[in-house]
C-alpha positions, 0 to 999 in steps of 0.5 A: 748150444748151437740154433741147430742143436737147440731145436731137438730132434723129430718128434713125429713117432709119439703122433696119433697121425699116420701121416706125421708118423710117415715123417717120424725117421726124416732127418728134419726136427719136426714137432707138432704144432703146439704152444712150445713149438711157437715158444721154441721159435720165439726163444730162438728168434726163427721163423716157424716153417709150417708144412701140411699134407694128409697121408694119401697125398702123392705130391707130399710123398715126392716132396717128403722123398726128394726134400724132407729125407735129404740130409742138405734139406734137413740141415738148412730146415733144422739151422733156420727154422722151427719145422711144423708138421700138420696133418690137415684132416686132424687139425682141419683149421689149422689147414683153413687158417693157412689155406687161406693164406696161401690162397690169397697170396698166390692164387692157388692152394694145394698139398703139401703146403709150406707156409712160413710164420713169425713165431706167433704164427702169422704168415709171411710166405706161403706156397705149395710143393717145391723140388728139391733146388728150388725149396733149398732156394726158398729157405736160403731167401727166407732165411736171408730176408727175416735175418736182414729186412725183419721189419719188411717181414712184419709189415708183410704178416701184419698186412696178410693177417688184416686181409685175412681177417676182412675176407673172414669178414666179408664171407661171413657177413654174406647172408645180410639182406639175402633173398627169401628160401622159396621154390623160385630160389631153388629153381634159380640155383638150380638152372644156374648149375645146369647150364655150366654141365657137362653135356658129354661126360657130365659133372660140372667144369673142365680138367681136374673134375671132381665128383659133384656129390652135393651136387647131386643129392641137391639136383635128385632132390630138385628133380623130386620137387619139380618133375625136371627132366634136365635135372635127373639127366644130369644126374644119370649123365654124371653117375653114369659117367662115373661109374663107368670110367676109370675114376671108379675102381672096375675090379673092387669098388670104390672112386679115387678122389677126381679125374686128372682129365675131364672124362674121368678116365684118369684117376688121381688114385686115391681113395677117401672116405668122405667121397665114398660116403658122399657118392654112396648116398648120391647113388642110393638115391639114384637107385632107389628112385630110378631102380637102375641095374648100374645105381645098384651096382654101384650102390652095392660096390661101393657100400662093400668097399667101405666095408672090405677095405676102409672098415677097422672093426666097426669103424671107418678109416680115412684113405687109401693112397695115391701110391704103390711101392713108390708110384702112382696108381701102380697097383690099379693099372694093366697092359694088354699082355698082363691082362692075358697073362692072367686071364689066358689068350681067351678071355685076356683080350676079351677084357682088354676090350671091354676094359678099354685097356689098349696097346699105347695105354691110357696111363703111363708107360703103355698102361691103363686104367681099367674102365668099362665103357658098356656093359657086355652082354656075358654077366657071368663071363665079366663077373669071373673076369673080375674075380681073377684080376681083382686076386691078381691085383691083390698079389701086386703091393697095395697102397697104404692106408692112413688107418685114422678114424675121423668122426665127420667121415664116419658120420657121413658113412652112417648117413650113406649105409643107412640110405643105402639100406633102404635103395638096396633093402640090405639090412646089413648095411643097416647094422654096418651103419649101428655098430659104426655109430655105437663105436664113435660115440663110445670112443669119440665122445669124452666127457659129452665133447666130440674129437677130432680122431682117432688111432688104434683105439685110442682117441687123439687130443684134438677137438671136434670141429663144427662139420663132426657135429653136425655129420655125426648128428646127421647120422643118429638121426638117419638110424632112429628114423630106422629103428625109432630107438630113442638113443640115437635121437638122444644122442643127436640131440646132444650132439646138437645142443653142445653145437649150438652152445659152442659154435654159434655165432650169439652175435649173428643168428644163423651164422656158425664158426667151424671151431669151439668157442673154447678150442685153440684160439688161432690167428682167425677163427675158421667160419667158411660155409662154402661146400669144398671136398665136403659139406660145410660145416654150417649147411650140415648143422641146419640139416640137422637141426631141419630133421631133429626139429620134426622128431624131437618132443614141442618143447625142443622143436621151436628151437631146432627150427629157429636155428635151421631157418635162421642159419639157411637164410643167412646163407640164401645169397650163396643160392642166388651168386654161388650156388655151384659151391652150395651144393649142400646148401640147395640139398637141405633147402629143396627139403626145407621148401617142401616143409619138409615132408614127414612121413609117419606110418603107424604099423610093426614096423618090422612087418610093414610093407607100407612103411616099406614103401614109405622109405622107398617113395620118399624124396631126399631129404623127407622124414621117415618114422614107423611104429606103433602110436606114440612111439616117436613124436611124429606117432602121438595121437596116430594110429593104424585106420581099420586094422591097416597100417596108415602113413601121415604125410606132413608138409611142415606142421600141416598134415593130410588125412591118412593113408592105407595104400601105396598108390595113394602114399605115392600121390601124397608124396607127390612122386613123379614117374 
């Protein structure tokens, strides 16, 4: 039997991930990645050829048309190699693992990755997307150098692996001797970021820009703490930009992933989960605090998009594509002449104007992405205008939509629908948020372990990593402090024990690795607490563990603290060196300077307008329970005063005297005008 007929046939179309079932009629032997992958490549004496992408991605739909559909492609792939696919948002550290790889060996990273191993998985080469001739090129060189200079090969996977293992070193080790977690450390953070802003089109940075969301719930929070007037501009200059640009989708809601340019005109279109999540809460935040006609727009669009377009059942998916009938953006994007072929010689190019949609265009071939420089002074006239693209919009081919339930995405979804809930009092973005919850923890939760994801009701194999814990946990525990029901406290605290049991590091207190103690076992194990294009596992678990530490019963409380403070300390030296890639990072620990502030409100809390406004005054990051004495750990021994509902505020364990007016519930928070 020949090498080539040895290696089988594509086995993508038994996957739980849509975007490896995308490669499932590709002429190449894809397998997924498993144990008899690497002994397949050990029995053949072949180099493992590993390809990672996600189902949104355009760069892996170019190279998967011009490369992986090309039969000469697939012939010299299937002859030389054992070919891998991974779907990076299933097997998050598989894609850290050779991310970091590919990273170190050609200063850069992106999707689709190809990295080459020897068969027990080392890295020897690593790149990105490759054209059609160049990666014919590359898999003759591999070939070549593995068949005739092996020893160079190893020598070159054993030197990579050592670098590997003392980067994991030096990052994990970060916090050793950081400064304390004080005001002054925040304030530092704080100016540190202000001063790389963007003072004309706000966010942080140049070309491609991407939505600083952490960033912002951190600066919301400064502001809450400080009174900062830089801070709170910044945010309103970032949101507003926004909103306003072409990154946001005008017609149905919703951000694309980042802007190409720097004024967020140009998406890269398309649209995740996680950013949606992420910049939902940001913008309820801002709403709620600030009362802005677009915060609350945008708040309410973007919350109707999850619900409209990514929503299966009661659970979130992860994404629509980047591209349309086989290019990008094709199904956002309008001439002037479309517009009026829509909209009639009237109103056609009154939208062109308040669209900036122009002749020469702002996209490709003379079209635009809609964005909507100021608002026109005719609500209604705009509203209809909408209306009638957005049906027009509708008849062109849509983008795909990878239909993948992740439990992360959809814990940072729980989290935004229920602040949401409160910036918008829409109590249905509160139901959203339970039925999503219920239907996680029923699907995802097997035998008291978390996975990965899931597909068409069915839950996949792979296990949870630390970032689905702790958002997940994040989530219940915004719910119970909606509803005081004890089963999602319950269910965090489960959540919570099994993350701590499994992924802290006992060696180092508050270090955390991103995977199980009893997962796959991979070249490293993943430990990054720097913020990507989420919140690092770690900076989520001491959210978590800071919130449940304050509603838990005295016996469990020490522990969750403990592990907060311990975990935000070791992490200090990011707020002092990097604080730009610790936006989530300051978030929790401007909360955690404030004590953080617990609000206990004795009332019905389905009656209370002063629980009400407890929710509506109080700063990002506080506590907020309501309900008769004793029906929540922070009510024990509290009561209504006179027959009034009564707020208790705390700063950390220690408590001001009670309550019974907003005016006075304002000035204990310490809310700025």
């Amino acid at each position: 039997m020949s090498p080539a007929e040895s290696a089988g046939a594509n086995t993508l179309g038994l996957a739980a991930s849509p975007y490896l079932r995308q490669h499932a009629d590709n002429p190449v032997h894809w397998q997924q990645w498993t144990p008899q992958a690497m002994a397949e490549a050990a029995a053949r004496d072949v180099p493992i050829l590993l390809s990672i992408g996600y189902a949104a991605c355009h760069w892996c739909h170019v190279m998967a048309h011009e490369s992986f559909s090309d039969d000469e492609v697939a012939a010299a792939m299937n002859a030389n190699f054992v070919c891998v696919k991974v779907d990076r948002e299933e097997r998050p550290d598989i894609d850290a693992v050779y991310m970091n790889a590919t990273v170190a060996l050609t200063g850069h990273g992106g999707w689709p990755m190809t990295c080459f191993l020897t068969p027990d998985g080392r890295p020897f080469f690593c790149g990105t997307y490759y054209p059609k001739d160049g990666f014919l090129q590359l898999l003759s060189a591999v070939t070549d150098t593995w068949r005739d200079r092996r020893g160079q090969v190893e020598e070159a996977s054993d030197q990579i692996v050592g670098e590997l293992r003392k980067m994991a070193g030096v990052l994990s080790n970060a916090g050793g001797g950081g400064p304390d977690i004080d005001p002054g450390l925040c304030d530092h953070a704080v100016a540190t970021v202000l001063a790389g802003l963007d003072t004309v089109h706000g966010g942080f940075g140049g070309a491609p820009k991407f939505p600083p969301s952490a960033m912002l719930e951190a600066l919301q929070r400064h502001y809450e703490r400080t009174g900062s007037a830089a801070s709170l501009q910044a945010v309103a200059r970032t949101c507003a930009a926004m909103a306003r640009g072409g990154i946001y989708d005008q017609l149905a809601g919703g951000f694309a992933r980042y802007s190409v340019d720097n004024a967020w005109v140009i998406p890269h279109f398309e649209k995740m989960l996680y950013d949606n999540a992420l910049l939902l809460r940001a913008y309820a935040h801002w709403a709620r605090r600030t009362g802005d006609p677009l915060a609350r727009r945008v708040t309410g669009q973007t919350a109707r998009f999850l619900l409209d377009e990514l929503a299966d059942g009661a659970l979130f998916t992860s994404s629509l594509d980047a591209d349309a009938g086989g290019r990008e953006g094709a199904s956002y994007v309008w001439t002037p002449e479309q517009l009026t072929g829509v909209l009639g010689p009237d109103d056609g190019p009154w939208a062109a104007e308040v669209f900036a949609v122009t002749p020469s265009g702002t996209f490709e071939h003379g079209t635009s992405v809609l964005q909507l420089p100021n608002d026109p002074a005719d609500q209604d006239r705009l509203e209809g205008v909408r209306a009638a693209l957005l049906a027009a919009r509708l008849t062109r081919t849509q983008p795909g939509r990878d239909d993948k339930v992740v439990t992360a995405w959809n814990g940072l979804a729980i989290t935004a629908l229920a602040e949401a809930s409160v910036a918008l009092e829409d109590p249905e973005l509160a139901r959203a948020a339970r039925r999503c919850a219920t239907a996680v923890l029923d699907l995802h939760r097997v035998d008291g372990r978390l996975r990965r994801a899931s597909l068409g009701g069915v839950v996949g194999d792979s296990a949870a990593i630390l970032e689905d814990y702790a958002m997940l946990a994040t989530g219940l525990l915004a719910l119970y402090q909606l509803t005081v029901e004890d089963s999602w406290l319950s269910a965090a605290r489960e959540l919570l024990d099994t993350a701590c049991e499994h992924f802290a590091d006992p060696q180092q207190p508050g270090r955390w690795y991103d995977t199980s103690d009893d997962a796959e076992q991979l070249m490293l194990r993943p430990a990054d607490p720097l913020d990507g294009a989420t919140p690092s596992g770690a900076a989520t678990i001491t959210e978590a563990l800071l919130t449940a530490a304050h509603l838990v019963d005295s016996a469990t409380a020490p522990r969750y603290l403990t592990a907060a403070l311990q975990t935000l300390g070791a992490h200090a030296v990011l707020l002092a060196r990097a604080p730009a890639s610790a936006g989530h990072w300051l978030a929790v620990a401007e909360a955690a300077v404030r004590g953080p502030l617990q609000v206990a409100v004795a009332c019905d809390s389905a009656r209370s307008a002063l629980l009400a406004d407890a929710r509506r005054l109080a700063p990002g990051g506080a506590i907020v329970v309501g309900g008769k004495m004793d029906s929540s750990a922070l009510l024990v021994g509290r009561d209504r005063v006179n027959g009034a509902d009564a707020a208790y505020v705390c700063r950390g364990r220690l408590c001001d005297l009670p309550v019974t007016r907003p005016t006075d519930l304002a000035a204990a928070l310490g809310v700025h005008p």
